[in-house]
N, C-alpha and C positions, 0 to 999 in steps of 0.2 A: 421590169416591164410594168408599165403603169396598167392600175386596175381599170377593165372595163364599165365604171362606174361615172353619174354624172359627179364633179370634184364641188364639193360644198364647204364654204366659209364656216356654217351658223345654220342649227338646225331648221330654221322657218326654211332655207331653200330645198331641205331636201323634201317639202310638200308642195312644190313649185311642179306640176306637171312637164311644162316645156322646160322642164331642165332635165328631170330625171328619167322618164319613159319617153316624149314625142319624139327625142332623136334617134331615139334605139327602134322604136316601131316601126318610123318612117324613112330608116338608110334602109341601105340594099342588105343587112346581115341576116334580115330575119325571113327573105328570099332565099339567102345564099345556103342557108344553116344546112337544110337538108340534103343539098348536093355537096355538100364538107365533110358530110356525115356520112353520106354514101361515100366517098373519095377515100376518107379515114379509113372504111372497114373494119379490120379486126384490130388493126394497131391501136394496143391500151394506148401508149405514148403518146399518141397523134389525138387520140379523142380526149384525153384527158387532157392535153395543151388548148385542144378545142372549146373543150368545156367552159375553164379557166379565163381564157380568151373571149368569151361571150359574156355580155351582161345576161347577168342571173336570171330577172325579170322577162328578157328576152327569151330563154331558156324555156321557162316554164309556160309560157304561152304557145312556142312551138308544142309543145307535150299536148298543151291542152287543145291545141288545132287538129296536132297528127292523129290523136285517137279518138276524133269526134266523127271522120266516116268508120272506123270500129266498131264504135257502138250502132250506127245505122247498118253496118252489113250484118252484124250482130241478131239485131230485131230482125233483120227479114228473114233469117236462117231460120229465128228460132222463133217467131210469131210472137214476140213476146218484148213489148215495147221498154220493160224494166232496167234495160242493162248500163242506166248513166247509175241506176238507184242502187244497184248491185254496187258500185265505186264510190259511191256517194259518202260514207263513212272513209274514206281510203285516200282519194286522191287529195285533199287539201295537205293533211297530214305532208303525203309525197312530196307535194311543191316547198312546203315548208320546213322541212326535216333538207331538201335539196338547197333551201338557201342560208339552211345552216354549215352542211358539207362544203358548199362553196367558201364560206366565208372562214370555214376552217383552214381548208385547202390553201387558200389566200391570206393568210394569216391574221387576221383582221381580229378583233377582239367579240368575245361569243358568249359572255354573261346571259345578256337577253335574249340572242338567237337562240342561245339551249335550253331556256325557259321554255319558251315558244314551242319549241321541238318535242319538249317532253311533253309540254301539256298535250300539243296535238296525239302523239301516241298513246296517251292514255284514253285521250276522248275517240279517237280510233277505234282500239279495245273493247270501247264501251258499247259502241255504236254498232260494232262489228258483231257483238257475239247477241246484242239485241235484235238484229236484224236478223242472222243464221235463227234465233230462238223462237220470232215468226215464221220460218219457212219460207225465208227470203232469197236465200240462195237454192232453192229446189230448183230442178229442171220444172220448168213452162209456169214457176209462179210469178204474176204480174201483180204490179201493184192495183190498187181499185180505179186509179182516175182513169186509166188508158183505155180499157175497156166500156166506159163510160162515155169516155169523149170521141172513142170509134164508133159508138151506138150514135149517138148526138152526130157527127160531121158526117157519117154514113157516105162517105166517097173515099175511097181508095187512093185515088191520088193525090188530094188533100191532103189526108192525114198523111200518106211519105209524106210532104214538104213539110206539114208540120213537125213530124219526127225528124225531118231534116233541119228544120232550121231553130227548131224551140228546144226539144228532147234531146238531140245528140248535141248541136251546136252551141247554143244557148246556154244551154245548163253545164255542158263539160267548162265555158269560158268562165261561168259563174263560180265554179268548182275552184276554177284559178284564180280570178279578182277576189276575192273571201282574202288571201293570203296576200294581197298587194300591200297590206300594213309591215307583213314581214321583211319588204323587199324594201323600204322603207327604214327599217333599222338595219337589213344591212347598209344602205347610206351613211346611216348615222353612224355605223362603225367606223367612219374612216377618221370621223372627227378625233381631237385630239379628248383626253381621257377625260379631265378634266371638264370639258364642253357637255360630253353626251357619256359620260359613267352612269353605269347602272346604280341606282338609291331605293331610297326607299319607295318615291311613285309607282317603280317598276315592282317592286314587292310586292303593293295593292293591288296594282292590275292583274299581278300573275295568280294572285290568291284569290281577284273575283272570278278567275278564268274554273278555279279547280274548285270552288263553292259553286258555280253556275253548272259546272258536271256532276257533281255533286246531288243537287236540284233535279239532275235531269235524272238523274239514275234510280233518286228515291220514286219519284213519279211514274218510270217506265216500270218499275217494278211494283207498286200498289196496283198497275193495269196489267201488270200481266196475273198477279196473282187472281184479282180480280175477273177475271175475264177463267182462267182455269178453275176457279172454283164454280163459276156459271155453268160451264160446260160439264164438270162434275155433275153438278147440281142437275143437266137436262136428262144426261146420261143415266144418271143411278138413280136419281131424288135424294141424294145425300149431300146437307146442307153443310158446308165445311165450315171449321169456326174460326170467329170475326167477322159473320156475315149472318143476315137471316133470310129467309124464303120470302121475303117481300124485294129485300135489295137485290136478291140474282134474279127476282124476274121482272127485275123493273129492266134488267138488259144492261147497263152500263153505270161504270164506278162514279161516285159521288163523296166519297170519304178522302180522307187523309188530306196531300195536296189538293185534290181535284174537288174538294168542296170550298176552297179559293179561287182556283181557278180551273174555269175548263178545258185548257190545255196548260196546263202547269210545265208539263217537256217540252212542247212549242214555246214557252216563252223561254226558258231556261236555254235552250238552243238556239233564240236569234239574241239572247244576251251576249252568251258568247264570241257572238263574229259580231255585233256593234265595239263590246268591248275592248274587242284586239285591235278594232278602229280607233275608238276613242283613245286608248295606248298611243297610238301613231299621232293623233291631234296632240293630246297634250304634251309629247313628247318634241315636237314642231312647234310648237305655240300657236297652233291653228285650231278657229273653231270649225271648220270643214278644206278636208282637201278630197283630191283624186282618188285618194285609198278608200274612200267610201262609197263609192258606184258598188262594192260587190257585196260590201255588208245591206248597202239599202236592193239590192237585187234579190238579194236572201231573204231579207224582210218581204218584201214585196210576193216572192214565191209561196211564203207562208201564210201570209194574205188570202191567197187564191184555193188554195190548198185546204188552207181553215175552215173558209166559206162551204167551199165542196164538200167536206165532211162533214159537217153540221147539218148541211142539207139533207143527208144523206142518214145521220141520226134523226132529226127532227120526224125523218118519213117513215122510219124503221119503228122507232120508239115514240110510244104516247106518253110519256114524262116526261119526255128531252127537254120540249118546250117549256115547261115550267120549270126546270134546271137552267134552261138559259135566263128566265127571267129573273132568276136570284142569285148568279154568280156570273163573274164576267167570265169574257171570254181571254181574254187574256191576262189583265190587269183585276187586284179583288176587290168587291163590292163590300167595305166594310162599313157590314149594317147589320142586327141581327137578323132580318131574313136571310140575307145571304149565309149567314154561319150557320142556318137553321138546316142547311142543305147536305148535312152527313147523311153517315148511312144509319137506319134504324138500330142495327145492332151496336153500333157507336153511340148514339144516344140513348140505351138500356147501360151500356158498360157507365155513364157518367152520370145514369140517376141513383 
């Protein structure tokens, strides 16, 4: 049975949009799929030949369509507009760990897909147990913007559509384009070995993936520690050490990473999904294709996201603002004002 994939000569075609996705989006399969799926029912056999039978890419877009009114009946149940952010850690992982499955199943060759697969579950993990360690998964916690931008749009009907078409819609497709690079080497897997063999580029890229998690892990945890020592610190007056009674009540961390940069885990997290882009370009010989609407979608959310919280420090905290003037916001200001920007008890340890 020939694979449901677009057939490529030479890597540059499989970053050829009207070759590889516009025919699969735009036949009638990706209509059909769900009444296939209802017809199938419980028969493994039937679903699994269906599975099989579907291009991969096609697959994971249904997923990410089906459960984007979920997440909206979701929020109205439970008043609480959080639930793409609840997945948010989870579902890329899913699409991409599935077009590994696939391509196993299909016997196609899985060096680089199982690269891929592992990093996502570790980044997962990571993501996962950072988010349960805020109290992300608690009944009725939201995140800060929604509540914010319910105050700001202050119409009920608005914000449904907005939660309809940006929160649940929007962001669950964004969840799934992030991983369009991976659907991508499944393509390349059909090539012959020789053509598209995994090397040493792929080494590179796989090792900036687990250095860029890496980055991000060191960073979430200098702020959380950071941030628990503050609340120590309001709680008791007991000043935990590596910090001193000036830096907890200045309100927020400025050592370690973060006196590089002021979101040191925001940049380290849209490395990551440019990177798995940039993988799919160099691997194509293109300096931009398709596969990068959901890494630049990513960037762009962060963008927005950034903004709002800085706003949101700058009004909180009376330091902020001179922290933003001597360290970027994402990228470092290497100057020494800017490296001047540790915490006090960091600069007693080094005199």
């Amino acid at each position: 049975m020939a694979l449901p994939l677009p057939p490529v000569l030479a890597p540059q075609e499989a970053a050829e949009f009207g070759r590889t996705l516009a025919p699969y989006v735009l036949s009638s399969q990706l209509l059909e799929l769900p009444t296939r799926i209802v017809e199938a029912g419980s028969d493994v056999q039937t679903l699994l030949g269906l599975y099989l039978a579907t291009n991969p890419m096609l697959t994971a877009l249904t997923i990410a369509l089906a459960i984007s009114p979920l997440f909206v009946l979701a929020a109205e149940l439970r008043g609480n507009f959080s639930q793409v952010d609840c997945w948010w850690s989870i579902l890329p992982t899913i699409y991409n760990v599935h077009f590994y499955a696939w391509a196993h199943l299909n016997g196609l060759p899985l060096d680089r897909l199982r690269a891929v697969a592992l990093f996502s579950v570790v980044w997962s993990i990571r993501l996962t147990f950072n988010y349960w360690r805020k109290g992300g998964y608690k009944w009725g916690a939201e995140d800060y913007r929604w509540p914010i931008l319910r105050e700001r749009i202050n119409n009920r009907l608005v914000f449904f559509i907005f939660d309809v078409v940006f929160i649940a819609f929007i962001q669950s497709l964004l969840l799934c384009a992030i991983t369009a690079p991976t659907y991508i080497f499944t393509i390349l897997a059909q090539l012959p070995k020789g053509v598209a063999a995994y090397g040493i580029p792929d080494l590179v890229f796989s090792r900036l993936l687990v250095f860029y998690i890496l980055i991000e892990t060191i960073a979430d945890e200098q702020q959380w520690r950071y941030q628990q020592a503050k609340y120590k610190f309001k709680d008791t007056g007991v000043v935990s050490e590596g910090y001193d009674k000036e830096d907890l009540e200045r309100g927020f961390v400025v050592s370690g990473l973060w006196s590089f940069s002021r979101h040191p885990n925001f940049v380290a997290e849209q490395a990551i999904w440019f990177t798995l882009y940039a993988w799919s370009a160099y691997l194509t010989e293109t300096y931009f294709n398709w596969a990068g609407i959901g890494a630049l979608g990513y960037l762009s959310i962060f963008q927005g996201s950034t903004w709002l919280t800085e706003k949101l420090s700058a009004a909180k905290y009376p330091e902020y603002r001179d922290y933003q003037a001597r360290v970027g916001r994402f990228i470092p200001r290497w100057s020494t004002k800017a490296r001047g920007a540790g915490s006090r008890a960091e600069k007693k340890k080094n005199d």
